[in-house]
mmCIF file as gemmi writes it, N, C-alpha and C atoms, coordinates in Angstrom:
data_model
loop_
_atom_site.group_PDB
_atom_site.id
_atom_site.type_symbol
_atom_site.label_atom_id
_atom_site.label_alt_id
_atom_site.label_comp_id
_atom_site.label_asym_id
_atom_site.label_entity_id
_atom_site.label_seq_id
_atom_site.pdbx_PDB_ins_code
_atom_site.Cartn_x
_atom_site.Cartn_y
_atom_site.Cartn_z
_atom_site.occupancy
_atom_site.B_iso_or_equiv
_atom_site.pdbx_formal_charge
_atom_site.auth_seq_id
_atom_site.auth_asym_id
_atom_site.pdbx_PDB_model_num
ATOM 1 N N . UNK Axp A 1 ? -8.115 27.404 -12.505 1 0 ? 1 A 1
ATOM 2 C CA . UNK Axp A 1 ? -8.743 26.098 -12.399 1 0 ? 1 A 1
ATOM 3 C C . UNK Axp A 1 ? -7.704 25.066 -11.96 1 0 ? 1 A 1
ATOM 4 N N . UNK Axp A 2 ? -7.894 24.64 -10.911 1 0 ? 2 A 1
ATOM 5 C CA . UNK Axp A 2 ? -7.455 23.181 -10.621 1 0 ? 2 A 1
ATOM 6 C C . UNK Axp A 2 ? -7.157 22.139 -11.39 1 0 ? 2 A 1
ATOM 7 N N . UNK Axp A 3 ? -6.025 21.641 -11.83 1 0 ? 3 A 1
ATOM 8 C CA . UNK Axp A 3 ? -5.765 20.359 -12.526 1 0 ? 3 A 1
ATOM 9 C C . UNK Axp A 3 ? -6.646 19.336 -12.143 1 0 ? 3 A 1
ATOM 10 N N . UNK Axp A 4 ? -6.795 18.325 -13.016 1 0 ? 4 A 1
ATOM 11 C CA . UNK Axp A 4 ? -7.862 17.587 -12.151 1 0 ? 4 A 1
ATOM 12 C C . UNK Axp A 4 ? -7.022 16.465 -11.616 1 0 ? 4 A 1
ATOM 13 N N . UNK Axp A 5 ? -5.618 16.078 -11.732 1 0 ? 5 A 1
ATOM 14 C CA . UNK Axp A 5 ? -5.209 14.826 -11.089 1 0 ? 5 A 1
ATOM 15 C C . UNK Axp A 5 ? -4.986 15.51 -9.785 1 0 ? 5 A 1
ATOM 16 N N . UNK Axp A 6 ? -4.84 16.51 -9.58 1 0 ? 6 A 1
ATOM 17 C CA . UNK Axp A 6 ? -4.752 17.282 -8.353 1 0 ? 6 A 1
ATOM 18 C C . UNK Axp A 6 ? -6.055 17.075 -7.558 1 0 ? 6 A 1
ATOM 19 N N . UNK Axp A 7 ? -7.235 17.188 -8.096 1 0 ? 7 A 1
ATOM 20 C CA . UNK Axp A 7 ? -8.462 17.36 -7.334 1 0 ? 7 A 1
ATOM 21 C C . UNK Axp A 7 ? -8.927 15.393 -7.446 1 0 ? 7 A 1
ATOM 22 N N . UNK Axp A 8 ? -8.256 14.635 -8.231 1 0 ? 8 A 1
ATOM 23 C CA . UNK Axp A 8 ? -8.141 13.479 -7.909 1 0 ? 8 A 1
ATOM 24 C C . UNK Axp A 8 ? -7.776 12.775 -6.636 1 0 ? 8 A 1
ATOM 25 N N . UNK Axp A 9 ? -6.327 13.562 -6.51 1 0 ? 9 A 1
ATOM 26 C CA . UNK Axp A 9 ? -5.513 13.766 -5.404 1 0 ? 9 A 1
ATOM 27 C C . UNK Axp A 9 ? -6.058 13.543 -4.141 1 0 ? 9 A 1
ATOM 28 N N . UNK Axp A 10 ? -6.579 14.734 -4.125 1 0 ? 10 A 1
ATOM 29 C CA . UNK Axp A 10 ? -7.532 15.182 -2.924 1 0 ? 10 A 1
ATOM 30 C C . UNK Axp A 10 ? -8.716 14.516 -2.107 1 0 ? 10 A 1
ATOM 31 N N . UNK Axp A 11 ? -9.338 13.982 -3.661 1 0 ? 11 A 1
ATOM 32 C CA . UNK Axp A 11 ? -10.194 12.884 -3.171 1 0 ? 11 A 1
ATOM 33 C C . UNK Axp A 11 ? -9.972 11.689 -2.792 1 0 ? 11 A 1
ATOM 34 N N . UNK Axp A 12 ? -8.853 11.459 -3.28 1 0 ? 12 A 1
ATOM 35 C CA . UNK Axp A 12 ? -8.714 9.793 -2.828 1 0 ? 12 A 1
ATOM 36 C C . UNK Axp A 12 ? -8.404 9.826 -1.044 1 0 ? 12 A 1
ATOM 37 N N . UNK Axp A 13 ? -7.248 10.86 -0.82 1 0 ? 13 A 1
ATOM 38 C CA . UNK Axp A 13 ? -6.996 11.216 0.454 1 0 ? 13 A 1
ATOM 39 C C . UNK Axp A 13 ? -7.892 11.516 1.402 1 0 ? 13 A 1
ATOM 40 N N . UNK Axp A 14 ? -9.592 12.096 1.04 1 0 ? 14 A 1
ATOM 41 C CA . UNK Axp A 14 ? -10.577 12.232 1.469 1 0 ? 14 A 1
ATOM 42 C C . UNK Axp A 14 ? -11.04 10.306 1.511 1 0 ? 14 A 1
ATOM 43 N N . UNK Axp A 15 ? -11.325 9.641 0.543 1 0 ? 15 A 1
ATOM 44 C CA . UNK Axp A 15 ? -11.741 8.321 0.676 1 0 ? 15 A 1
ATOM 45 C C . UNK Axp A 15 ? -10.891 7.666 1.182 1 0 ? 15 A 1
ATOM 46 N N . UNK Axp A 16 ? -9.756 7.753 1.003 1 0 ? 16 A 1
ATOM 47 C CA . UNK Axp A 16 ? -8.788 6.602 2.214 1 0 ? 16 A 1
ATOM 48 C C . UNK Axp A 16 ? -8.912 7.042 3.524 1 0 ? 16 A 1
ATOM 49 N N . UNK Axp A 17 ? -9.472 7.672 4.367 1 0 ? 17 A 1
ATOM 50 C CA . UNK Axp A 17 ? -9.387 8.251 5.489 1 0 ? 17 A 1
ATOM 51 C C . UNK Axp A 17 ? -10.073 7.441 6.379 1 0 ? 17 A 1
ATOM 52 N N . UNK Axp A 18 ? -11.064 6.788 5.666 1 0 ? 18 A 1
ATOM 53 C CA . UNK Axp A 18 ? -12.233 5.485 5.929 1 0 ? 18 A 1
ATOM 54 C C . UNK Axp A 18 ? -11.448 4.418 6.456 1 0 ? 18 A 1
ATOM 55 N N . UNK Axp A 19 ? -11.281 4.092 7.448 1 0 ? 19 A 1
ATOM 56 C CA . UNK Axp A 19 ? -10.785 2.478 7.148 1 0 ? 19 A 1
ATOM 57 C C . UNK Axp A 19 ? -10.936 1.905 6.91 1 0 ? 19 A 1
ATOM 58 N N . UNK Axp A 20 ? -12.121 1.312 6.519 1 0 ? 20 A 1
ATOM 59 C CA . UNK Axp A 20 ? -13.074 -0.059 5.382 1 0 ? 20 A 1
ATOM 60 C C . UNK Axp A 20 ? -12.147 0.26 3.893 1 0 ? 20 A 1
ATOM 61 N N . UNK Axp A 21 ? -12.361 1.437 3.877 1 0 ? 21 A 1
ATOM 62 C CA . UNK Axp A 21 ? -12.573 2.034 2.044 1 0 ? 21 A 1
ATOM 63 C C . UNK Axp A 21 ? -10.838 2.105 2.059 1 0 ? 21 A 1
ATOM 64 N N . UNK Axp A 22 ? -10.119 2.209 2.949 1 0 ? 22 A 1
ATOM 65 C CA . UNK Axp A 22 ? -8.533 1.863 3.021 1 0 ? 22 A 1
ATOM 66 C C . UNK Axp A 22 ? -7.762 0.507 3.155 1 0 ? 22 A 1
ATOM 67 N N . UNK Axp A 23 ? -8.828 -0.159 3.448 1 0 ? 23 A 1
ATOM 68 C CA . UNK Axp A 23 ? -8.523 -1.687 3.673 1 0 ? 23 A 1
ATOM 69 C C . UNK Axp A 23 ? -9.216 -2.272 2.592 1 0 ? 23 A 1
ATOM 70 N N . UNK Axp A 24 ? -10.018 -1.917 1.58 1 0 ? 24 A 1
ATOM 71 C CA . UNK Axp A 24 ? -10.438 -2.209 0.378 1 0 ? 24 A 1
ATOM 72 C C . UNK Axp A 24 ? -9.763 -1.953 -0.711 1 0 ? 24 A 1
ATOM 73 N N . UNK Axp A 25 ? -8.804 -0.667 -0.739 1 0 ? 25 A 1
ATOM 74 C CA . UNK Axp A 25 ? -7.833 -0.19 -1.723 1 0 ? 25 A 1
ATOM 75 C C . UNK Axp A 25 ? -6.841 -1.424 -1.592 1 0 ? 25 A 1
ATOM 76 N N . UNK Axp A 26 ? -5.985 -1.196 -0.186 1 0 ? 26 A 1
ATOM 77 C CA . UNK Axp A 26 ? -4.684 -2.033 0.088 1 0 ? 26 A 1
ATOM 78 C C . UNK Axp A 26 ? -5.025 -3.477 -0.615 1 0 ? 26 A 1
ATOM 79 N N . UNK Axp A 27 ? -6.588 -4.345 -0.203 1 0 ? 27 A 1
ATOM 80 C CA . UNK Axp A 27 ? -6.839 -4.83 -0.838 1 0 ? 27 A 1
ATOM 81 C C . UNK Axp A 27 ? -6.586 -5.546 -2.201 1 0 ? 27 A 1
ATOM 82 N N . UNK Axp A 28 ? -7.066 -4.112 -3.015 1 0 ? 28 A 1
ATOM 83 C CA . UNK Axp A 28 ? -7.393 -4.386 -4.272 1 0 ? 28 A 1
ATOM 84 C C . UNK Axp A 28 ? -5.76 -4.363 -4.763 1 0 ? 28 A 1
ATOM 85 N N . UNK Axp A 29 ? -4.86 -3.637 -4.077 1 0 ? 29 A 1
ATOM 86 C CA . UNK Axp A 29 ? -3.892 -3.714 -4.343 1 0 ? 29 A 1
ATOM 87 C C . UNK Axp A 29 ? -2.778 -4.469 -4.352 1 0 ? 29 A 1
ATOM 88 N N . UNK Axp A 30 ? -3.024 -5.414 -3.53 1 0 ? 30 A 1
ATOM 89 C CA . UNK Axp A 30 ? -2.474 -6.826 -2.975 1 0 ? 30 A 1
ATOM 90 C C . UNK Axp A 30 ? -2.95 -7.69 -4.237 1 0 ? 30 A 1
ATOM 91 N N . UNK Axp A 31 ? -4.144 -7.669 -4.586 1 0 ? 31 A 1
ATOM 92 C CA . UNK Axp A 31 ? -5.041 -8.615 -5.82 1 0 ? 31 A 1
ATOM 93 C C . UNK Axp A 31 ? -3.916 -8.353 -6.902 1 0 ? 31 A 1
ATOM 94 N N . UNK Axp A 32 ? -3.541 -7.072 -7.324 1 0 ? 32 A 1
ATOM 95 C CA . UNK Axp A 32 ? -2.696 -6.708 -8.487 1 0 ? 32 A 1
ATOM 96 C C . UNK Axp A 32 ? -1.414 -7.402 -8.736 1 0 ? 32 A 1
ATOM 97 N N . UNK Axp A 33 ? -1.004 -7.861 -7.834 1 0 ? 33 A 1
ATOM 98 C CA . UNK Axp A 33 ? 0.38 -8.86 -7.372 1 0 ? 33 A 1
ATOM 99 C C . UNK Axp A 33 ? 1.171 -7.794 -8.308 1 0 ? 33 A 1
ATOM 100 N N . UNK Axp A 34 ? 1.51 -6.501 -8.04 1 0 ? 34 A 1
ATOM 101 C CA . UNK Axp A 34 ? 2.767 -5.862 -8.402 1 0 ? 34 A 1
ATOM 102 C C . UNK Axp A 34 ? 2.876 -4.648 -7.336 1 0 ? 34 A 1
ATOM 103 N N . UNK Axp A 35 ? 3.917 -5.947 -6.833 1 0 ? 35 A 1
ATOM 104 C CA . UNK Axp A 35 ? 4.721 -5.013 -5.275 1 0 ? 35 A 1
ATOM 105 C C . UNK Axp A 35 ? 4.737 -3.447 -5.267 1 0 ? 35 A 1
ATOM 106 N N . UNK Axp A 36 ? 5.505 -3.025 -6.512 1 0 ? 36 A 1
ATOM 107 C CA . UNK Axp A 36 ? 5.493 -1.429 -6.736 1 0 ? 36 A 1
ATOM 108 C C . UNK Axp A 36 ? 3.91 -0.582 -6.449 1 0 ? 36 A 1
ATOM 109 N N . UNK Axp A 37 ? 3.155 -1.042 -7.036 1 0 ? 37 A 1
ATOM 110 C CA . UNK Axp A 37 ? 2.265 -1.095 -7.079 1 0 ? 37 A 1
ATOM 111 C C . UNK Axp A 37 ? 1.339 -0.617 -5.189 1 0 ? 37 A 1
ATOM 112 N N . UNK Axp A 38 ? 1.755 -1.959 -5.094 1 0 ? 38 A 1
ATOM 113 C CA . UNK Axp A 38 ? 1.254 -2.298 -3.775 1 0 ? 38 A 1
ATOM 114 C C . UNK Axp A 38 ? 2.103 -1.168 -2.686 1 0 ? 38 A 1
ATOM 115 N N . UNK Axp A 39 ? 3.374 -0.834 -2.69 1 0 ? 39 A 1
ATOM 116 C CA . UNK Axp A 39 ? 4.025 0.445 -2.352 1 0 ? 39 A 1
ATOM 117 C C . UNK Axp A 39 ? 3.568 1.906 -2.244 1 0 ? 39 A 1
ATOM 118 N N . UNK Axp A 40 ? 3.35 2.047 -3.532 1 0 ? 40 A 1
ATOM 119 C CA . UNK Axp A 40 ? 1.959 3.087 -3.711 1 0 ? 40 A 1
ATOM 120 C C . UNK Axp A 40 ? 0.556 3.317 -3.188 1 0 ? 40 A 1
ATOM 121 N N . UNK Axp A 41 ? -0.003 2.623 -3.369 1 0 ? 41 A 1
ATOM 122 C CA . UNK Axp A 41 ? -1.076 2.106 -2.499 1 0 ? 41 A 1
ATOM 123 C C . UNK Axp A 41 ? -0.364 2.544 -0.482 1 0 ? 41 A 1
ATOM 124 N N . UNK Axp A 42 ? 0.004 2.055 -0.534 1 0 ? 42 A 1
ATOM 125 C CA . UNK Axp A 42 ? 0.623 2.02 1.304 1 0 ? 42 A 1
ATOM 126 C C . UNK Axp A 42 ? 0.556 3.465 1.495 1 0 ? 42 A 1
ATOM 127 N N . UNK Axp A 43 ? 1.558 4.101 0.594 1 0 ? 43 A 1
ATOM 128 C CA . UNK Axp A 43 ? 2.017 5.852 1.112 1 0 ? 43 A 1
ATOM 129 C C . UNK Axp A 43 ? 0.758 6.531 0.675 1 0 ? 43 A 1
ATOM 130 N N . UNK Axp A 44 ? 0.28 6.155 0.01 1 0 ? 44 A 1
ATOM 131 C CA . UNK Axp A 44 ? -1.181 6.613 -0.231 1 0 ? 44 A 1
ATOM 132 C C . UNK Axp A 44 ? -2.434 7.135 1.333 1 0 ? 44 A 1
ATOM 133 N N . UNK Axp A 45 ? -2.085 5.48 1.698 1 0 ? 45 A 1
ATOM 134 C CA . UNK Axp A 45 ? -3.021 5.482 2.378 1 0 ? 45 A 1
ATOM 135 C C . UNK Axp A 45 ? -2.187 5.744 3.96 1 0 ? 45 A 1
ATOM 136 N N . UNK Axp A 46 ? -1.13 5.813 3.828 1 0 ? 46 A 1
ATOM 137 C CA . UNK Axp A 46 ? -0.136 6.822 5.082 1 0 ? 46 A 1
ATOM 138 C C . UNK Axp A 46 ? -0.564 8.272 4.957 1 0 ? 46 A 1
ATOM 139 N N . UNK Axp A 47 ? -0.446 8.783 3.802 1 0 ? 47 A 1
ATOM 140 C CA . UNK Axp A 47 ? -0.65 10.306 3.769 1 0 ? 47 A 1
ATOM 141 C C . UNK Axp A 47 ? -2.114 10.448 4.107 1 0 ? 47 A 1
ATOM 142 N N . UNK Axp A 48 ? -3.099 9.795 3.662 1 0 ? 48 A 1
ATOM 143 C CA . UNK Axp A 48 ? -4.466 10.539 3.953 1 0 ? 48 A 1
ATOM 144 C C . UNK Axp A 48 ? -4.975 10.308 5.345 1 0 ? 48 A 1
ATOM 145 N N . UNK Axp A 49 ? -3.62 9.378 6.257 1 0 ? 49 A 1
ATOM 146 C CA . UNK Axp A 49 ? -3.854 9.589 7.671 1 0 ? 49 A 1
ATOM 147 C C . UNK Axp A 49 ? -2.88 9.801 8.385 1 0 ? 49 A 1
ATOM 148 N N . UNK Axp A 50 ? -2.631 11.07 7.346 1 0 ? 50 A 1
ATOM 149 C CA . UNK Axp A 50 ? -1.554 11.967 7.998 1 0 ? 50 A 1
ATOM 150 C C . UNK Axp A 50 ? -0.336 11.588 8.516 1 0 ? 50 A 1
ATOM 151 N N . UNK Axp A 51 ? 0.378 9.88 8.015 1 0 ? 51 A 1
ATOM 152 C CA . UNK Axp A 51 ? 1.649 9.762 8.209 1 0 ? 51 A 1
ATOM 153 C C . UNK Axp A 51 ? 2.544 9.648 7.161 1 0 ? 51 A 1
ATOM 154 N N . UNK Axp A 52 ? 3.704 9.749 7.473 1 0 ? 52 A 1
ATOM 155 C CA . UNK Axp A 52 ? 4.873 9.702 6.524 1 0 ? 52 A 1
ATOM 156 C C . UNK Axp A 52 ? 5.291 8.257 6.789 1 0 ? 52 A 1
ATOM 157 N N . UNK Axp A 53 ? 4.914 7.52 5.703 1 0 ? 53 A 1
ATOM 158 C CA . UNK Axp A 53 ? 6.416 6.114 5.933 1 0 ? 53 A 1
ATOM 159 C C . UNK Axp A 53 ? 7.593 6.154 5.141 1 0 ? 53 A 1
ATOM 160 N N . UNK Axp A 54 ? 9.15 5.596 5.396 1 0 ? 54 A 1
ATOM 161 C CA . UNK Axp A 54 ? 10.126 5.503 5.279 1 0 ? 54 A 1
ATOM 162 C C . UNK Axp A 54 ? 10.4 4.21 4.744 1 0 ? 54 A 1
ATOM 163 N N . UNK Axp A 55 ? 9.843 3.153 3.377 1 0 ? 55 A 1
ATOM 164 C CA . UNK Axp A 55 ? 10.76 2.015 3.769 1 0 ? 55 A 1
ATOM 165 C C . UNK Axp A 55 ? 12.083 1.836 3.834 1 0 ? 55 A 1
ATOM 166 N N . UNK Axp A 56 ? 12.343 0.627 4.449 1 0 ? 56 A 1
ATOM 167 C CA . UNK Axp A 56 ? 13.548 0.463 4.706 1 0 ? 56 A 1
ATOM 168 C C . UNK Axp A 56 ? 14.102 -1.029 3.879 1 0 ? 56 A 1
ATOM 169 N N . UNK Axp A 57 ? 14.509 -0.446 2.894 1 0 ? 57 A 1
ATOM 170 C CA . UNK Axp A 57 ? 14.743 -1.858 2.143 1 0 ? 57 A 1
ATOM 171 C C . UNK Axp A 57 ? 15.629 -2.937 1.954 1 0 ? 57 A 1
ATOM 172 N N . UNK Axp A 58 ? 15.984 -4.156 1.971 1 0 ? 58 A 1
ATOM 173 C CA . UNK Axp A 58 ? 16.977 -4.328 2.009 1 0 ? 58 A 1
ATOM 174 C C . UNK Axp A 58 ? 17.545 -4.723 1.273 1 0 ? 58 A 1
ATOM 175 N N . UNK Axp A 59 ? 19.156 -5.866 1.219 1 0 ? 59 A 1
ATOM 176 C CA . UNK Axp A 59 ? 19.989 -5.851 -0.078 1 0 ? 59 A 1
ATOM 177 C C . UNK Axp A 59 ? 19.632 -6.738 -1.048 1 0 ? 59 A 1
ATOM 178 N N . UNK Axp A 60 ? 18.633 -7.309 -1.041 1 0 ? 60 A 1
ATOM 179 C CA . UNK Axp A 60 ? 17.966 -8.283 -2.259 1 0 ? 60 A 1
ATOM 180 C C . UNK Axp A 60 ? 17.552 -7.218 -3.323 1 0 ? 60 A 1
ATOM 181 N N . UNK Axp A 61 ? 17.503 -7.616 -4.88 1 0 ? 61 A 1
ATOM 182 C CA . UNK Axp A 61 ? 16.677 -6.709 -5.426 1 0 ? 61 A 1
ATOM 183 C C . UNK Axp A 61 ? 16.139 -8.031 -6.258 1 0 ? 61 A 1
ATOM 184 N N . UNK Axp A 62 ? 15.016 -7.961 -7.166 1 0 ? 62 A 1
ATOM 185 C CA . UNK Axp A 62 ? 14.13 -8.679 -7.35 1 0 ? 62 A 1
ATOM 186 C C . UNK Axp A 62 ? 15.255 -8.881 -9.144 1 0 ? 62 A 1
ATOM 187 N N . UNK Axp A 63 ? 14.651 -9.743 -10.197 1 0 ? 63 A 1
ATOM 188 C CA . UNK Axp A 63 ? 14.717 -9.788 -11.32 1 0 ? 63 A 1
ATOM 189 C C . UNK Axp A 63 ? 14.771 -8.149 -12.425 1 0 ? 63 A 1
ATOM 190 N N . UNK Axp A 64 ? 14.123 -7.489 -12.338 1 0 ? 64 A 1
ATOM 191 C CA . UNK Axp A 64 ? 13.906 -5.916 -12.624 1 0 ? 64 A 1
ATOM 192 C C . UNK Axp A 64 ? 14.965 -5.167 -12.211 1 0 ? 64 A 1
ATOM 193 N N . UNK Axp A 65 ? 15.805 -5.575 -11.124 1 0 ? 65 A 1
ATOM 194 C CA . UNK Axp A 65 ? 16.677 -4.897 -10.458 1 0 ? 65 A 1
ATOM 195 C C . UNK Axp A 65 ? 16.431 -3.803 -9.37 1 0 ? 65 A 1
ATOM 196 N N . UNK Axp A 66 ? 15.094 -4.425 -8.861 1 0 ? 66 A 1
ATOM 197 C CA . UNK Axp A 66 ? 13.774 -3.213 -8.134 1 0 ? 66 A 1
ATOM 198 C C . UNK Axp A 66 ? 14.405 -3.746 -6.773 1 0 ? 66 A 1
ATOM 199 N N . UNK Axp A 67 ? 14.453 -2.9 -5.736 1 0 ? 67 A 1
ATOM 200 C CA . UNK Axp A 67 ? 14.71 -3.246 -4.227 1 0 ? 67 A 1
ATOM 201 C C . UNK Axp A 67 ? 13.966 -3.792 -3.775 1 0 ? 67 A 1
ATOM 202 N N . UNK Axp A 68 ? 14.044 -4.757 -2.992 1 0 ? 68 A 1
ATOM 203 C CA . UNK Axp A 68 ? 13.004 -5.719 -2.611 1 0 ? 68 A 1
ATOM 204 C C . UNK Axp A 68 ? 12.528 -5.297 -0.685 1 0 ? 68 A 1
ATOM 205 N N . UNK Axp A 69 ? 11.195 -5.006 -0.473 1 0 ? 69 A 1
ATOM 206 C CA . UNK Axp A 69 ? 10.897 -5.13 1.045 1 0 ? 69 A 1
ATOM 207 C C . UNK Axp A 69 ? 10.986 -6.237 1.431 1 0 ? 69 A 1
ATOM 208 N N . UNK Axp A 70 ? 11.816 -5.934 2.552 1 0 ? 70 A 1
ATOM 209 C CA . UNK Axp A 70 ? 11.66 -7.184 3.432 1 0 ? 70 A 1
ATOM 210 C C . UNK Axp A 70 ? 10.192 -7.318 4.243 1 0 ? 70 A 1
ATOM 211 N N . UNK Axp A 71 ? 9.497 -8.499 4.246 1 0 ? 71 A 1
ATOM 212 C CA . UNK Axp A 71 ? 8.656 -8.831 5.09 1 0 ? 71 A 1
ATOM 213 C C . UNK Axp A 71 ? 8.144 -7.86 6.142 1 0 ? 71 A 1
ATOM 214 N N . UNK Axp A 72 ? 9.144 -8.209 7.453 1 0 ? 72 A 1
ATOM 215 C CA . UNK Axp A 72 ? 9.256 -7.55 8.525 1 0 ? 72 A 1
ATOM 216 C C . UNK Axp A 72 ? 9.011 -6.088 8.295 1 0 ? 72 A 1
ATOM 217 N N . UNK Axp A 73 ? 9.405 -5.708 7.543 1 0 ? 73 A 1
ATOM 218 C CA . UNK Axp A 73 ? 9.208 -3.963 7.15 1 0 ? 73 A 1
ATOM 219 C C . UNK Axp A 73 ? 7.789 -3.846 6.882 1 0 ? 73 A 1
ATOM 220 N N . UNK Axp A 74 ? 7.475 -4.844 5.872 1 0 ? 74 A 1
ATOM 221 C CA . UNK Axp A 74 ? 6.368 -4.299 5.413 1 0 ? 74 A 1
ATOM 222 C C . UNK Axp A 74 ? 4.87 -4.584 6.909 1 0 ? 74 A 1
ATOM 223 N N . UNK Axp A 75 ? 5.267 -5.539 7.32 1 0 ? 75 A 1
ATOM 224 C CA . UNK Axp A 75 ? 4.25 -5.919 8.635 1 0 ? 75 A 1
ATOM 225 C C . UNK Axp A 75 ? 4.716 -4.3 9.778 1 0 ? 75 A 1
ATOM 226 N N . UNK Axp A 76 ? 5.46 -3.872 9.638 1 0 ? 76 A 1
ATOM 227 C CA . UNK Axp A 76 ? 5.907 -2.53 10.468 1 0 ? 76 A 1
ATOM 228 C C . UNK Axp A 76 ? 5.308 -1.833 10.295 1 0 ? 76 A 1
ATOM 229 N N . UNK Axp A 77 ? 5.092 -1.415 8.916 1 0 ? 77 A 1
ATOM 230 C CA . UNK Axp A 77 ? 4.254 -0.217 8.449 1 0 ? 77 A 1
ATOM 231 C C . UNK Axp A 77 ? 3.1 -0.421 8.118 1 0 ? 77 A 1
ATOM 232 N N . UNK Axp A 78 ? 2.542 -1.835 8.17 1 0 ? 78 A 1
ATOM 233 C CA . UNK Axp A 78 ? 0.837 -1.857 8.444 1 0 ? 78 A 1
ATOM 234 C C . UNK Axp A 78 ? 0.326 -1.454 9.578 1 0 ? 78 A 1
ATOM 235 N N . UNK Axp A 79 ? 1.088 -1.908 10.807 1 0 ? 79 A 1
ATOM 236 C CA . UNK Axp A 79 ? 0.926 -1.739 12.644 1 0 ? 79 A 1
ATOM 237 C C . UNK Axp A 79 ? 1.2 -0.373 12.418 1 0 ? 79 A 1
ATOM 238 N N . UNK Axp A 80 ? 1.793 0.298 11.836 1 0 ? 80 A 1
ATOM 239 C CA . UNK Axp A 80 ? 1.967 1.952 11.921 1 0 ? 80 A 1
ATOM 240 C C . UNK Axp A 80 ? 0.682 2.146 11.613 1 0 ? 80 A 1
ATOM 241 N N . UNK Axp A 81 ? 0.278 1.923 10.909 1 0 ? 81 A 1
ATOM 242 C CA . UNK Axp A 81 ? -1.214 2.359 10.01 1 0 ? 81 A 1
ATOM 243 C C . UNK Axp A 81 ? -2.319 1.781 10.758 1 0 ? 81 A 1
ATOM 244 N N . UNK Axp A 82 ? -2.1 0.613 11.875 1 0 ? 82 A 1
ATOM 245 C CA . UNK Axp A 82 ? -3.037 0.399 12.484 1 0 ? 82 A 1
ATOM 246 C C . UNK Axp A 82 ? -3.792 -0.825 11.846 1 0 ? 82 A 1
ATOM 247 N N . UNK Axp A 83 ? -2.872 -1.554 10.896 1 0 ? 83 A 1
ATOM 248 C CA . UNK Axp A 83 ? -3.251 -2.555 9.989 1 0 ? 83 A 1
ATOM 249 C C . UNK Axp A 83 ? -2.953 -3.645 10.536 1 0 ? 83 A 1
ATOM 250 N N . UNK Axp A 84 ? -3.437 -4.621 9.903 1 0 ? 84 A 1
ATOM 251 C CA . UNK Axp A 84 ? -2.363 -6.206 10.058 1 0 ? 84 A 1
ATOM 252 C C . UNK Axp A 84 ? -2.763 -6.999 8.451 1 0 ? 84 A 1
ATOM 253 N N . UNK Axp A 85 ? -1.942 -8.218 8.567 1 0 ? 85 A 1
ATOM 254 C CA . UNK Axp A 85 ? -1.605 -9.653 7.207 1 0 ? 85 A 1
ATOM 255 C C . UNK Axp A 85 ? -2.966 -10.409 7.821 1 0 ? 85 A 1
ATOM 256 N N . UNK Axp A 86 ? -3.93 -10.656 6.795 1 0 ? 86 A 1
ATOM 257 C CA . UNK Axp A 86 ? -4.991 -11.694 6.786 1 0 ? 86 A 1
ATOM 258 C C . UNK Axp A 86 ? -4.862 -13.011 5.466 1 0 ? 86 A 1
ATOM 259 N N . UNK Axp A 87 ? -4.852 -13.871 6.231 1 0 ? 87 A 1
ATOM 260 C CA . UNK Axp A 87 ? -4.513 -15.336 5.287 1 0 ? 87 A 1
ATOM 261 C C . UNK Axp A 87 ? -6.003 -15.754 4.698 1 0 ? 87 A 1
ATOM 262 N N . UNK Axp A 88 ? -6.376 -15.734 2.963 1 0 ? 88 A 1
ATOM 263 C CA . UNK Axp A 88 ? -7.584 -16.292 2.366 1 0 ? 88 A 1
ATOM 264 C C . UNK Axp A 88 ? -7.254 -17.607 1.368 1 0 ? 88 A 1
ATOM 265 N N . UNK Axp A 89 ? -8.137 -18.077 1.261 1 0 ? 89 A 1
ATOM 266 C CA . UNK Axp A 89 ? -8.01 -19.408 -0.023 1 0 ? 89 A 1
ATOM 267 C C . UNK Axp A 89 ? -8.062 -18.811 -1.317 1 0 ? 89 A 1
ATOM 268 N N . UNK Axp A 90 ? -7.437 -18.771 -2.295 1 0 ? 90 A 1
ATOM 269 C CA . UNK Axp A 90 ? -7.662 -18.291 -3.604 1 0 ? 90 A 1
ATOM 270 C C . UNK Axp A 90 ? -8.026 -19.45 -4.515 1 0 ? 90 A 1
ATOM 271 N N . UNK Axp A 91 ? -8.264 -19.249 -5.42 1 0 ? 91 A 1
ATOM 272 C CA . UNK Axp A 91 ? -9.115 -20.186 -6.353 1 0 ? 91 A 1
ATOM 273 C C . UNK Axp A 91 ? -7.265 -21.076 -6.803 1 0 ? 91 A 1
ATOM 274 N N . UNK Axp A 92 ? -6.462 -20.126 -6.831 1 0 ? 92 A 1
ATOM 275 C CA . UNK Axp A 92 ? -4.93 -20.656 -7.811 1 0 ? 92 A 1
ATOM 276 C C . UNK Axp A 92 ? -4.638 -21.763 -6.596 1 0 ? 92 A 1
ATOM 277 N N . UNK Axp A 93 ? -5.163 -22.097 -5.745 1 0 ? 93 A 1
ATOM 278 C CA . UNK Axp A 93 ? -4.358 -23.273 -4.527 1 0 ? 93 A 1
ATOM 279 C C . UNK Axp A 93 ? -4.076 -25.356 -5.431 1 0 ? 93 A 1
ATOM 280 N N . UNK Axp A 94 ? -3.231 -24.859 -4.973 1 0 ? 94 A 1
ATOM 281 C CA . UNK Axp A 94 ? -2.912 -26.309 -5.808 1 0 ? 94 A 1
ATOM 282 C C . UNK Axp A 94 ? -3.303 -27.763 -5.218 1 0 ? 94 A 1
């Protein structure tokens, strides 16, 4: 029998394959405001369309002592994915 985070696995890589339903994850994942987070999410949705990303990080690291993406990187590997940055109003605008 199959583990089931394994057959979890499988499915999500089956549902990210969508691009709506991949641009709804990245999404929801952006909402979470935790970068790591949001990292995961990315290679996620690289692997279930069959690419490998590499970030490339640079010498900032955040408070945590976590490596910080630069910008530019991260806009790289959306255009890899066939993505782009969309600007919304959030309710927090001052």
């Amino acid at each position: 029998m199959m583990p089931k985070s394994r057959a979890y696995e499988d499915e999500l890589m089956v549902y990210l394959q969508d691009s709506q339903r991949a641009i709804a994850y990245l999404n929801g994942a952006l909402e979470e405001g935790d970068p790591e987070f949001l990292l995961l999410a990315l290679r996620n949705v690289a692997r279930a369309k069959g690419k490998t990303i590499n970030f490339q990080f640079g010498d900032r690291v955040n408070e945590s002592g976590a490596l910080v993406l630069e910008w530019h990187e991260l806009v790289k590997v959306l255009t890899e994915l066939g993505l782009g940055l969309a600007v919304k109003e959030t309710s927090q605008a001052a």
